[in-house]
N, C-alpha and C positions, 0 to 999 in steps of 0.2 A: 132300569131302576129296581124293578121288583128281583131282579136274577142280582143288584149286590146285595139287597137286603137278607134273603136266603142264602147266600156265600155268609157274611159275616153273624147270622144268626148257627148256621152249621159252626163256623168257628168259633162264637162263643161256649157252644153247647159242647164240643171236645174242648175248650179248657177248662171247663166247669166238670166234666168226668173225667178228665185227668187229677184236678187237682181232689176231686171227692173218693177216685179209686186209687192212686195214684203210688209211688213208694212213700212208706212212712217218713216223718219229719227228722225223729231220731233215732239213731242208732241203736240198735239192741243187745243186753249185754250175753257175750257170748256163753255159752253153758261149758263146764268144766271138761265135757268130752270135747268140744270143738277147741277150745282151749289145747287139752295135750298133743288132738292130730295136729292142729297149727304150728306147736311148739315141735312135738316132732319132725314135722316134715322140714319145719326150717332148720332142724339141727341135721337132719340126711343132706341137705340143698347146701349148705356151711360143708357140712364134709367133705362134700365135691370141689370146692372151693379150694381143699387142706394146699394142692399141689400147685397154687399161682405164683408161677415165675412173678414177684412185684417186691422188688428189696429196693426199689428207689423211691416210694415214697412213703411218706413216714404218717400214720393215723393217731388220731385223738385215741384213748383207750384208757375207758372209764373200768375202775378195778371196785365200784362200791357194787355191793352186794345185796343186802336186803334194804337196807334204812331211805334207799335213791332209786326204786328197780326201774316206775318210770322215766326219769331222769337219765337213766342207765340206757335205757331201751332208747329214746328218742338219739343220744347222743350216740349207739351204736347205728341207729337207720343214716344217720348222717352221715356217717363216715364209709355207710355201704354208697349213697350217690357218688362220692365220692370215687369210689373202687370202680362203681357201675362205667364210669368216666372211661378207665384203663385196661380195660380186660376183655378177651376177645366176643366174640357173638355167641358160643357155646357158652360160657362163663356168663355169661352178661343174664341168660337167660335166669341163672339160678339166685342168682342176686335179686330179679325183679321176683321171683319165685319167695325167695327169704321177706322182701319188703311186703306181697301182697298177706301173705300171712301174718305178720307182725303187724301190720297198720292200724289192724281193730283194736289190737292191745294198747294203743296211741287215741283213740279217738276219746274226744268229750274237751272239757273247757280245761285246758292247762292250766290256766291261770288257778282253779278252784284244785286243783289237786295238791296237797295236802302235802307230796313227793314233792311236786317242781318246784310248789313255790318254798318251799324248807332251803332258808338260810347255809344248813348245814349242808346242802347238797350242790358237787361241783358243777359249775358252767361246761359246756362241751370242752371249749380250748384252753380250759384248766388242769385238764387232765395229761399225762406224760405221752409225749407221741412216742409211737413205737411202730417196727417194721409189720410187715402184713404176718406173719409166722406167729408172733404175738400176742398182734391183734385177734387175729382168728382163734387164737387159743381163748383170749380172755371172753371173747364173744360166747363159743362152746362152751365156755364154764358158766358163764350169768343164764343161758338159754336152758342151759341142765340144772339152775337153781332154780328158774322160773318153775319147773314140772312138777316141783316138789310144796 
């Protein structure tokens, strides 16, 4: 009896230091340098990409610019699972490479951003599907506005 007492008092005592040292609740927002490397390295990880044999299937590919960029950004990570689907295990790598760097750029309450919820701004499958040569271009273009 005494040996479960000491078990579940030890257990309580590590979820009470986990949860008092534990990682913070929310996200932190990223600093303009971690910013550009992110943005950069996902526009080197995209270049890699430039030479994918994939003319059979056809991506969503949002062309807004400044006024949707989250709305832009979320509908282009979409359309990378997508790709992630078709592409070999070299390729595959650089995809998840592009998604883990972009994801911080996505985090917090969509609903409250000010981009997603704008009327003016298109739904993913509103926008014109286009071949991967395309897509990837329009992606290097929105990724090379974001920098700026």
């Amino acid at each position: 009896m005494m040996c479960k007492v000491l078990i579940f008092g030890c257990i309580a005592a590590v979820i009470l230091m986990t949860a008092a040292y534990g990682a913070p609740l929310q996200k932190t927002e990223l600093s303009p340098a971690e910013k550009e490397a992110r943005l950069q390295a996902s526009i080197i990880d995209l270049a890699l990409l430039k030479d994918i044999d994939n003319h059979f299937l056809d991506f969503y590919t949002p062309n807004d610019k400044q006024e949707c960029n989250h709305t832009t950004l979320v509908c282009f990570l979409k359309e990378l699972n997508v790709l992630k689907q078709d592409v070999e295990e070299q390729d595959k790598q650089h995809v998840l490479n592009i998604e883990k760097n972009l994801k911080d750029f996505t985090v917090g309450n969509l609903l409250q951003d000010p981009d997603f919820s704008n009327p003016t701004c298109k739904k993913c499958e509103a926008n014109e599907k286009k071949k991967f040569p395309e897509f990837h271009q329009e992606m290097t273009r929105f990724l090379q506005s974001m920098q700026k």
